[in-house]
C-alpha positions in Angstrom: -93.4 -124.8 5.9 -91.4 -126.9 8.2 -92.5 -126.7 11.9 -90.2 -125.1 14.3 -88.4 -127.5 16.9 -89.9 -126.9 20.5 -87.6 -126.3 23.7 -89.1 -128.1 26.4 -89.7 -126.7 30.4 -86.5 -128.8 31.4 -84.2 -127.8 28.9 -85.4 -124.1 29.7 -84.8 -124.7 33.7 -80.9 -126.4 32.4 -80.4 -123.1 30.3 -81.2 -120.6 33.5 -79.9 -122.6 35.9 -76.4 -122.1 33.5 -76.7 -118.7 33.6 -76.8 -118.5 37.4 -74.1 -120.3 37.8 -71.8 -118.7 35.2 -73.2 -114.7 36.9 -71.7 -116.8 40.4 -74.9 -116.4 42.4 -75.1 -117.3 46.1 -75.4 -121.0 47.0 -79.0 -120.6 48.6 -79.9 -118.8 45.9 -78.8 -121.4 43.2 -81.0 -123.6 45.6 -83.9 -122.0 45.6 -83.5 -121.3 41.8 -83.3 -125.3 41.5 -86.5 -125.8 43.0 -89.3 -126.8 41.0 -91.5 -123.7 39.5 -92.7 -122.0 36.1 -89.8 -120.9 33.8 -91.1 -117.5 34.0 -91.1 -116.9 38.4 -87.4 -118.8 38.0 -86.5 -116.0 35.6 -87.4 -113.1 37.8 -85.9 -114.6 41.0 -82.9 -115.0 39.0 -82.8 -111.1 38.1 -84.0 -110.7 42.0 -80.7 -112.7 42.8 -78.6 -110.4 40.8 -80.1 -107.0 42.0 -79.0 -109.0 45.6 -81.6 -109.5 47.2 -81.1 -112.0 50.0 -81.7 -116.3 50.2 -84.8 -115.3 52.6 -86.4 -112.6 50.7 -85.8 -115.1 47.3 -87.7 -117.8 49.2 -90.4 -116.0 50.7 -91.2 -114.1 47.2 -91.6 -118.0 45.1 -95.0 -118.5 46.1 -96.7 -115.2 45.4 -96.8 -115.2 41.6 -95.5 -113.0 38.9 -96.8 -109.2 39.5 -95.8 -109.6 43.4 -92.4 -110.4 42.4 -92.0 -107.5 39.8 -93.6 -105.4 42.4 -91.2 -106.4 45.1 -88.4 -106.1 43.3 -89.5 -102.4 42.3 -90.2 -101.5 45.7 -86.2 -103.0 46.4 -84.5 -101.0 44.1 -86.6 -97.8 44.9 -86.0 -98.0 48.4 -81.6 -98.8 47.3 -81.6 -95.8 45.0 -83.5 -93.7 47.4 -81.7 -94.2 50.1 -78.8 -92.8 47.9 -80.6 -89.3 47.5 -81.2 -89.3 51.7 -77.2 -89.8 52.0 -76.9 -86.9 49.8 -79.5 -84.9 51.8 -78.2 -85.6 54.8 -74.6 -84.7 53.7 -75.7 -81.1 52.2 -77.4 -80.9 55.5 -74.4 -81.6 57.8 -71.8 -79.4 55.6 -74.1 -76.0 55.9 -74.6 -77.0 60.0 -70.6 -77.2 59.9 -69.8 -74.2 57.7 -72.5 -72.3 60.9 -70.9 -74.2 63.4 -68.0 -74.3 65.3 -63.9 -74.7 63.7 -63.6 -77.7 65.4 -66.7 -79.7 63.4 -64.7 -79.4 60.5 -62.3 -82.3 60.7 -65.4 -84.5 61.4 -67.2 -83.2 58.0 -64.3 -83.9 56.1 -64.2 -87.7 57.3 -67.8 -87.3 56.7 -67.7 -86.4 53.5 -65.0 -89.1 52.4 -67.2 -91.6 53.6 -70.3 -90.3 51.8 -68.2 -90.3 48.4 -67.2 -94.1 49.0 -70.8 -95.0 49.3 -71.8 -92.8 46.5 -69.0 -94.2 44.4 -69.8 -97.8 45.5 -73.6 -97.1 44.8 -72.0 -95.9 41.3 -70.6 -98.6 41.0 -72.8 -101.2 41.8 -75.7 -99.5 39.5 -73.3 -99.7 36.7 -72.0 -103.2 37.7 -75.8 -104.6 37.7 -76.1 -102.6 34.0 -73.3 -104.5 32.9 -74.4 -107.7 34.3 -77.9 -107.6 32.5 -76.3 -106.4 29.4 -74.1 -109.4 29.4 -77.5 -111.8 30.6 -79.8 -110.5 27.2 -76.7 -111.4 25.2 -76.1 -114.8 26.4 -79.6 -115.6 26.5 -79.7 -114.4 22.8 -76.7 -117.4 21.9 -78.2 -119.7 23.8 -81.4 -119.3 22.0 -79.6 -119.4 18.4 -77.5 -122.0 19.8 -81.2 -124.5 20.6 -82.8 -122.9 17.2 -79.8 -124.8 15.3 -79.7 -127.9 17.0 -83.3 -128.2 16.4 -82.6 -127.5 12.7 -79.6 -129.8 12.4 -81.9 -132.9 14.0 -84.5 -132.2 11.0 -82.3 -132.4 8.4 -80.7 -135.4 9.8 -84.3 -137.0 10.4 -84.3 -136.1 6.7 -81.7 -137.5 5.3 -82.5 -140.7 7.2 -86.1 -141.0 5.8 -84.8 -140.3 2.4 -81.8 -143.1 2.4 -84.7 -145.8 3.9 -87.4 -144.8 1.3 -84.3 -144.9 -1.6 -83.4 -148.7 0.3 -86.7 -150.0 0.5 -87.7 -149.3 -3.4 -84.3 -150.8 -3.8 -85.2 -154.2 -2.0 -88.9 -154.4 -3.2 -87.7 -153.8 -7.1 -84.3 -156.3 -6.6 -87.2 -159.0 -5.1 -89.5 -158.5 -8.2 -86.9 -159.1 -11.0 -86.1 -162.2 -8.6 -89.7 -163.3 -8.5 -90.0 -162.8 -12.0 -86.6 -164.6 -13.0 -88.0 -167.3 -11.4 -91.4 -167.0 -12.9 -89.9 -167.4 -16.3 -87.8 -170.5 -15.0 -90.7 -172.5 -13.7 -92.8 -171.4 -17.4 -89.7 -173.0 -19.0 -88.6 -175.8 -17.0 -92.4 -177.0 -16.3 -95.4 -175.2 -18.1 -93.2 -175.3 -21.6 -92.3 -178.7 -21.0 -94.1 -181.3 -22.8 -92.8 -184.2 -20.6 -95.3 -183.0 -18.1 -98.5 -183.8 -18.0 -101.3 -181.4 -17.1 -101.8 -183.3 -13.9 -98.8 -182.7 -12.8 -98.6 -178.9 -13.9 -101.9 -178.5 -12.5 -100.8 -179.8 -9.0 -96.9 -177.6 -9.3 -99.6 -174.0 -9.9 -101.6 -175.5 -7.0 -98.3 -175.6 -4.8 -97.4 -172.1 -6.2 -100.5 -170.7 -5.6 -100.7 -172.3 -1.7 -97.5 -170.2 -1.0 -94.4 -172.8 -1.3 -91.3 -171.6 -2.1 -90.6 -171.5 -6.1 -86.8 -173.4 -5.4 -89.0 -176.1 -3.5 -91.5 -176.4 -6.1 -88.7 -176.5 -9.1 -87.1 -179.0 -6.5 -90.1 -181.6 -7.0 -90.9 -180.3 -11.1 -89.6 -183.9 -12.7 -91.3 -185.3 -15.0 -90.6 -188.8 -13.9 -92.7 -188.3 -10.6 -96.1 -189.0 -10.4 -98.2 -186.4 -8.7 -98.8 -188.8 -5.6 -95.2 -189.4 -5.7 -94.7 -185.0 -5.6 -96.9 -185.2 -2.9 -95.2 -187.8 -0.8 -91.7 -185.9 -1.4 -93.6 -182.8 -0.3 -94.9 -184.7 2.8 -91.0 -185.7 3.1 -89.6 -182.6 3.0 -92.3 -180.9 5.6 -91.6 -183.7 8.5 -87.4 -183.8 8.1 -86.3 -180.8 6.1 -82.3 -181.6 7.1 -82.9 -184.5 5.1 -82.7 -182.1 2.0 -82.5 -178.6 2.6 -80.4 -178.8 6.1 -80.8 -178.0 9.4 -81.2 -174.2 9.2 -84.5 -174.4 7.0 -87.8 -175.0 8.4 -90.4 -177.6 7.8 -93.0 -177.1 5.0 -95.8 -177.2 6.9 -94.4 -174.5 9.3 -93.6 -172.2 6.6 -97.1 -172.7 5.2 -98.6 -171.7 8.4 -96.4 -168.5 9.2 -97.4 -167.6 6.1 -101.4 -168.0 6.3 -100.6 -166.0 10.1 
């Protein structure tokens, strides 16, 4: 079972600071939000932000950990909503003193009363507005988390599909370098151990060369029978101290090889 991709703290803080931006949060707010803290305290300042409650508050509330917040921010609301029911006390109140009292009170009910309704309608409004606004908070939250669940998928699958291609590559290379090796095997049986012109002195000191780790085109390069094995040896010699001399200037001494190699 493939394990799922991890979002980090940072990317989490990027995702929430996005969201304040895009719900047009005050500026000290987005400041304060910014600040280094848990994911989790950024989260409920950033619903503290959109119930709107002040910079201050917001900055005085960071330090005092998670239940203090939740508890603050339910003693906020309670204290909005209720002053809602004390307007609507306070207007029953007034109206049954005015219907008592005298004609001339009733002008100032009736501005009374219009102003009540606007702050009941804004209240409304606002409670509906801060619905709406959370509503819209869970659902982005939701694509953003889809939208990090799939980009964690897609970068598996192209890890994948990378590891795949360089195993496929690699078993590629090592089995195109064995039919080489081989191929060249066969040419050094033919060319020198097949060979009667050579002598088993001088096939004895071509497997010793082979088996020290030179090059099999280096070692075809000195199989002729007409050389002695001191004379193989001095060529060898030759070829380790001034390889441009034969091979050019790109390839590198014998000896050097021979010692990479035993590195």
């Amino acid at each position: 079972m493939e394990k799922k991709q991890e979002i980090t703290e940072e990317q989490v803080k990027e995702y929430q600071m996005l969201l304040a931006q895009w719900m047009q949060l005050p500026k000290d707010a987005l400041e304060i939000l910014n600040e280094d803290m848990p994911w989790r305290i950024r989260e409920w300042l950033y619903v503290c932000a959109l119930d709107q409650i002040s910079g201050a508050e917001l900055q005085a509330m960071k330090p005092q950990g998670l239940k203090k917040i939740q508890d603050i921010r339910a003693k906020f609301l309670k204290q909005k909503f209720q002053d809602r029911q004390e307007i609507q006390t306070q207007m029953n109140a007034l109206q049954k003193q005015m219907e008592e009292g005298v004609e001339k009170q009733a002008t100032v009910l009736s501005r009374l009363q219009e102003e009540v309704l606007q702050i009941l309608q804004y209240l409304e409004q606002e409670k509906q507005t801060l619905k709406e606004r959370e509503e819209q908070w869970l659902e982005e939250r939701r694509k953003y988390k889809e939208q990090f669940q799939q980009m964690g998928i897609n970068r598996m699958e192209e890890e994948k599909s990378w590891s795949l291609w360089n195993r496929l590559w690699k078993k590629k290379r090592r089995k195109t370098q064995l039919h080489r090796k081989q191929a060249q095997m066969d040419q050094f049986v033919k060319q020198v151990l097949e060979e009667e012109k050579f002598s088993q002195e001088q096939k004895s000191y071509l497997l010793d060369c082979l088996e020290q780790g030179e090059e099999m085109e280096e070692v075809l390069y000195l199989a002729k029978s007409c050389l002695s094995v001191e004379q193989m040896e001095r060529i060898k010699q030759l070829l380790s101290e001034h390889p441009q001399m034969f091979w050019g200037s790109r390839r590198k001494p014998w000896n050097q090889k021979k010692k990479v190699k035993e590195g």
